[in-house]
N, C-alpha and C positions, 0 to 999 in steps of 0.2 A: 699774670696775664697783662695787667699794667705797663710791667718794665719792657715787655717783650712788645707790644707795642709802642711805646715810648721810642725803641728800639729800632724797627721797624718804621717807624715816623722818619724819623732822624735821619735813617740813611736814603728812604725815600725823598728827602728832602733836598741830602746830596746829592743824590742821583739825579733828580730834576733840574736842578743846578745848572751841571753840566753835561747835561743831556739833552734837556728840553726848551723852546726857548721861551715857553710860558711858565713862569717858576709856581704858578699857584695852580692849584689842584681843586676844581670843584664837581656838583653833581653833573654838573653838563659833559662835563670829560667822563667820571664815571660811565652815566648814560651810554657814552658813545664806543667807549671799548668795549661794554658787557652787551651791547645791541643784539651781537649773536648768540647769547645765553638766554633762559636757556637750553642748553645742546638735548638733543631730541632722535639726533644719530648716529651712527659709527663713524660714517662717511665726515661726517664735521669733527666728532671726537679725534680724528685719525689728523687731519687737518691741523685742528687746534696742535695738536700735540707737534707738528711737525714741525710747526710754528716755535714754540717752545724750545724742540731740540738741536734747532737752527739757528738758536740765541740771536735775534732782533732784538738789541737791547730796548729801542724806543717800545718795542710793542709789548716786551717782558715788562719793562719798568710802568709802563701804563698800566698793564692788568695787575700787575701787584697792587697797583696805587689804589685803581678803583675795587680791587676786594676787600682794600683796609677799609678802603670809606664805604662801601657797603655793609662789612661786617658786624653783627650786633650781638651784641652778648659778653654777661660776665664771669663765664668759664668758659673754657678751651673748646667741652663739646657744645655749646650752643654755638658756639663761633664759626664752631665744623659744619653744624649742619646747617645753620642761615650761609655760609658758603656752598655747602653742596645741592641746597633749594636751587640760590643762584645758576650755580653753574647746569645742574642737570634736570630733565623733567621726572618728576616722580614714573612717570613709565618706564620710560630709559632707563633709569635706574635700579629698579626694581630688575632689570637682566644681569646686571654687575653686582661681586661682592669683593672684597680686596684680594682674596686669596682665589677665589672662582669655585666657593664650596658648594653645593648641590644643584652641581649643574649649570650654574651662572658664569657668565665672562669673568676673570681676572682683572683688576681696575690696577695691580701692584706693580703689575712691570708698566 
């Protein structure tokens, strides 16, 4: 988990670089990319993700950033789920499961 964010650091680091023109990353950035989380509907899931698969680098590279610096935990699933606190509201989610097993939304594609 270490090396992998280490990892993860590092190339965030590049990417801001030459990407961004503030090279330091703190909670006030965080803050302000995760403002919309967290997601609560479809209609913004759907959004978000459009967002995503339209690759905005600046916008990808922010949310990567601020989920490292949010993320807390020293295994992989605490990491998952203080990110999926984040992103989604326990209701909301409570409709989705990765595979969409009984009865619930697919989260996988």
């Amino acid at each position: 988990m270490n090396y992998l964010k280490l990892e993860l650091t590092s190339f965030i680091k590049n990417k801001e670089a030459s990407t961004l023109t503030n090279n330091t990353f703190n909670q006030e950035k965080a803050d302000d990319i995760l403002s919309t989380f967290p997601n609560n509907d479809e209609e913004k899931l759907l959004a978000i993700e459009s967002k995503l698969t339209t690759y905005d680098p600046l916008y990808n590279d922010k949310l990567v950033s601020a989920f490292m610096f949010a993320s807390e935990g020293k295994s992989i699933s605490k990491v998952t789920n203080n990110l999926l606190k984040i992103i989604f509201t326990d209701t909301f989610a409570s409709d989705y499961s990765w595979k969409g097993q009984k009865e619930k939304k697919k989260l996988e594609n």
